[in-house]
C-alpha positions in Angstrom: 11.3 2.1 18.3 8.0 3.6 18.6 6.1 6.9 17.9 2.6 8.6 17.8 2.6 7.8 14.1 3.6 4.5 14.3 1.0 3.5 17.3 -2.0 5.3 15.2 -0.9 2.9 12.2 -0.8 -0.3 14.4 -4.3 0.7 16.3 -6.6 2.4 13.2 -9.1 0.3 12.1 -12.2 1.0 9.3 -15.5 1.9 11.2 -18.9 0.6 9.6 -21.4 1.6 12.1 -21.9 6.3 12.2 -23.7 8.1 14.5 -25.6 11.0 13.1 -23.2 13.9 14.7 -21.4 15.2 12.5 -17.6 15.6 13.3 -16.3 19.3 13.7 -14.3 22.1 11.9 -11.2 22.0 13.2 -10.7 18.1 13.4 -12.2 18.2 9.3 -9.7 20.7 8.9 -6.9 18.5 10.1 -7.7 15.6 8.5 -8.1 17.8 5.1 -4.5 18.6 5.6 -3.1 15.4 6.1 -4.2 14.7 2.7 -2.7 17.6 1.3 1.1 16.2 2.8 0.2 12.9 1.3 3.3 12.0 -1.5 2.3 12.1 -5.1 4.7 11.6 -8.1 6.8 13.8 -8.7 5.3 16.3 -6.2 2.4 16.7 -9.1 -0.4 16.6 -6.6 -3.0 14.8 -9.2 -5.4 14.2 -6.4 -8.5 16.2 -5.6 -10.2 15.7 -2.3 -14.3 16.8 -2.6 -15.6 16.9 0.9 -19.3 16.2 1.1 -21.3 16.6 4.4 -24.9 17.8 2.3 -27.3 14.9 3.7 -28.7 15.0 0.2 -25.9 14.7 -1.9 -24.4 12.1 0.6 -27.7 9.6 -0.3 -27.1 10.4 -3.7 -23.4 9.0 -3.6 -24.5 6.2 -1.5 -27.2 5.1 -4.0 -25.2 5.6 -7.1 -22.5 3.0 -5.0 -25.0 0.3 -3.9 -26.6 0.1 -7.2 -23.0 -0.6 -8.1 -22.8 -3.4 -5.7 -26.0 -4.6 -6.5 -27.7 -3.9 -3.0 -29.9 -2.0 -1.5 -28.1 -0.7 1.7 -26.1 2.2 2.7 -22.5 1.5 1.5 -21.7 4.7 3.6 -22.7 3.0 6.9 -24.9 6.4 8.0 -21.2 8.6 7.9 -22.1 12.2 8.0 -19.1 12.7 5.8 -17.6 11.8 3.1 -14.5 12.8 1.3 -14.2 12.1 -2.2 -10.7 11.6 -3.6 -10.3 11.9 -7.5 -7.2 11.9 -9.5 -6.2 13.2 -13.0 -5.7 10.1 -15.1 -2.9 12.3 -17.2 -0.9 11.2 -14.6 1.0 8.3 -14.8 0.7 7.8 -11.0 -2.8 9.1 -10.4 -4.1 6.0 -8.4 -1.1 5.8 -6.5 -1.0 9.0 -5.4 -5.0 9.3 -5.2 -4.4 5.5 -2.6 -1.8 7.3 -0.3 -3.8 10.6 0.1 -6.7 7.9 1.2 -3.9 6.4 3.7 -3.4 9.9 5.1 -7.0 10.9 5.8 -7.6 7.8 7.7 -4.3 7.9 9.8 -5.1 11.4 10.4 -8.7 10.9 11.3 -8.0 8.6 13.8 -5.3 10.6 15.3 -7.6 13.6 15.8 -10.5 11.2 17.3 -12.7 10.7 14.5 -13.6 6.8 12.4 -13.2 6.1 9.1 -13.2 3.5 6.4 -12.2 3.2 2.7 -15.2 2.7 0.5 -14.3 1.4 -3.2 -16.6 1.7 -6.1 -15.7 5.2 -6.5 -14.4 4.7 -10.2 -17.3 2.7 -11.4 -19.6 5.9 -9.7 -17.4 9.1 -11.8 -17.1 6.8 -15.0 -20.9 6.7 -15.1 -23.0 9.8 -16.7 -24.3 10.4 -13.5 -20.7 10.8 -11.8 -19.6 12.8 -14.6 -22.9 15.4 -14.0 -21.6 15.5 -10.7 -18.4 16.2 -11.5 -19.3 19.0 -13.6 -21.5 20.2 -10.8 -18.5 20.3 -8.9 -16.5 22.4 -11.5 -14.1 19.2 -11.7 -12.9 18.1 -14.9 -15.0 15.3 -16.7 -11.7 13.0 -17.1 -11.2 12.8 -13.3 -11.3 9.6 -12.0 -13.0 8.2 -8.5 -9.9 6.5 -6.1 -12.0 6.3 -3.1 -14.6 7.3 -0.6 -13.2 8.1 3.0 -15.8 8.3 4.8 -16.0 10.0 8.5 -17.7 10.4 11.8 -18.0 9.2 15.5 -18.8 4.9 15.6 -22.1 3.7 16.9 -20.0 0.5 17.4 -17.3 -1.0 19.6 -14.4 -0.2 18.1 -13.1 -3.3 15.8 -10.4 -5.9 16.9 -7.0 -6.2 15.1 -6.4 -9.5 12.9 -3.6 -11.2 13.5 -1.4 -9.9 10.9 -0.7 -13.1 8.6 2.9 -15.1 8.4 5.2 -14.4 5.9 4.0 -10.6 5.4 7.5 -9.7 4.8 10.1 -11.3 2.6 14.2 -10.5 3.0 15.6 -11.1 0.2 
């Protein structure tokens, strides 16, 4: 049995090499609403999605993650957007539901022609004073927490190879 949905799971892969172009309206709009249909617990819907495409602001996020990692590069791989997903920690299942709104920006990103990849770190960067300015910035609670960074845009790359998937992936019991 196969599907649209199940051929864009098999052939998505994370992108680590942007051009500068920055991806358009209509396909941001659809990958924004992907995220929206994305299960939470309980249908509580603890996730917040902060979509960043201010140059600025995007070096600011990318320094704040690298001094994270200890290194001096761009953990955002030149991506001329980033989506920011936080999660109300009141929630039992905020990182859960926070991970599976992640899952359904990049499935729908790739559906609609545009790259992505996860970028972690995103606690470590909203725990820190400087996250939590941002977050006020933002008008977003303090107590928010950072799931991830989906970032977006058109590769500068050939598009990455599938691993074999490894033995044993699934269990019957």
């Amino acid at each position: 049995m196969d599907n649209e949905v199940l051929q864009a799971m098999r052939t998505r892969r994370s992108v680590r090499k942007y051009k500068k172009e920055q991806i358009s309206e209509e396909q941001l709009s659809a990958i924004l609403e992907a995220g929206k249909y994305a299960p939470t617990g309980m249908g509580l819907q603890s996730p917040l999605m902060v979509v960043v495409q201010n140059p600025e602001t995007i070096a600011k996020l990318s320094r704040m993650n690298a001094e994270i990692m200890g290194a001096n590069s761009d953990p955002f791989y030149g991506a001329p957007t980033v989506i920011v997903v936080l999660a109300d920690p009141e929630r039992p299942t905020c990182v859960e539901d926070g991970s599976l709104v992640m899952g359904n920006l990049m499935l729908a990103a790739h559906a609609v022609g545009v790259d992505s990849c996860w970028i972690h770190r995103a606690r470590q960067e909203f725990d820190s004073a400087q996250g939590k300015a941002l977050l006020k910035e933002w008008g977003i609670p303090e107590h928010y927490i950072g799931v991830g960074h989906c970032i977006l845009g058109y590769r500068d790359c050939e598009y990455p190879q599938a691993k074999p998937r490894k033995e044993n992936y699934v269990v019957r019991v």
